[in-house]
C-alpha positions, 0 to 999 in steps of 0.5 A, a space after each residue: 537467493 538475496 537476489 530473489 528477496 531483493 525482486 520481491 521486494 521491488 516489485 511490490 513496493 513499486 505500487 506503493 511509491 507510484 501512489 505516494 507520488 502520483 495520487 493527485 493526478 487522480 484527484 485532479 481529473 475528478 474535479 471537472 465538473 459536469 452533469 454526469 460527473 456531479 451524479 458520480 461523486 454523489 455517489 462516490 462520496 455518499 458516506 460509509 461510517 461517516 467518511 467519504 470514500 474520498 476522504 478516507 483514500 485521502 488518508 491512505 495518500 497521507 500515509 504513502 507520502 510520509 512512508 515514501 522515505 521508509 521506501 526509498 531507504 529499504 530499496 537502497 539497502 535491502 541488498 545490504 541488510 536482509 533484515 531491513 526489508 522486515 524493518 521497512 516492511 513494519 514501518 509500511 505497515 505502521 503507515 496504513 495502520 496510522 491511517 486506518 485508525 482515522 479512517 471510518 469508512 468501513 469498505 476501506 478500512 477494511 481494505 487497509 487493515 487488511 493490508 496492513 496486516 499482509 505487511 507484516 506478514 510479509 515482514 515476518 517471513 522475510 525475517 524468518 528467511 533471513 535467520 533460516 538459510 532461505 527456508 521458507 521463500 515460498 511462504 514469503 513469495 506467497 505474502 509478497 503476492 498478498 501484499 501485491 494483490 490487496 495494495 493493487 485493489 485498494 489501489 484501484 479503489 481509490 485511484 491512487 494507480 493509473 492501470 493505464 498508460 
């Protein structure tokens, strides 16, 4: 069962520590400038609460990179610790949460708040798993599957995933 937890967990962090590592590439392709593409960033970049979209995905970039150490650290002993993966699941949460609160775009606070608190659900449930005997893996199986799906998409808003080879 520790094992399944364990596949869990890696399969949604793995998106998480692609985006703290790789999210410049995105940035770096957009920059090239060209008739078609100055039209594009006008719009990407119209306001929404004041914010840019850019600059509030650039927020989301600051807090994977600074979370990437909780990533590293929870992947190497979550075979150990099963309680861990509730503690590196917080401090994911507490990352988004610190970016949300200098975020005003609303669309993508919206998206990381939500996040954030599928996060801690996951947390929760791990915890719950930890302490009952295993009871309780479908419900963490289906936060894990949250996470997964709204990181994804929130993701793919801000091109902090390639979803290509």
């Amino acid at each position: 069962m520790k094992q399944r937890i364990a596949a869990a967990m890696l399969i949604t962090l793995m998106p998480l520590s692609l985006a703290a590592c790789g999210g410049e590439k995105a940035n770096s392709s957009s920059a090239t400038p060209s008739s078609e593409s100055s039209s594009t960033a006008t719009q990407n970049t119209a306001p929404a609460g004041n914010q840019s979209k850019e600059d509030a995905c650039k927020e989301i970039e600051k807090a994977m990179a600074d979370a990437s150490e909780t990533v590293t650290s929870a992947t190497s002993e979550m075979g150990t610790d099963p309680a861990s993966i509730k503690n590196a699941f917080d401090s994911i949460a507490d990352a988004y949460a610190t970016a949300s609160e200098k975020i005003s775009n609303e669309d993508i606070k919206k998206s990381v708040d939500q996040v954030t608190a599928d996060w801690r659900n996951a947390g929760e449930k791990a915890a719950a798993i930890s302490t009952t005997n295993g009871s309780g893996l479908n419900e963490y199986t289906q936060a894990v599957n949250d996470v997964s799906t709204h990181q994804n998409e929130l993701f793919a808003t801000c091109g902090l995933m390639s979803t290509s080879n």
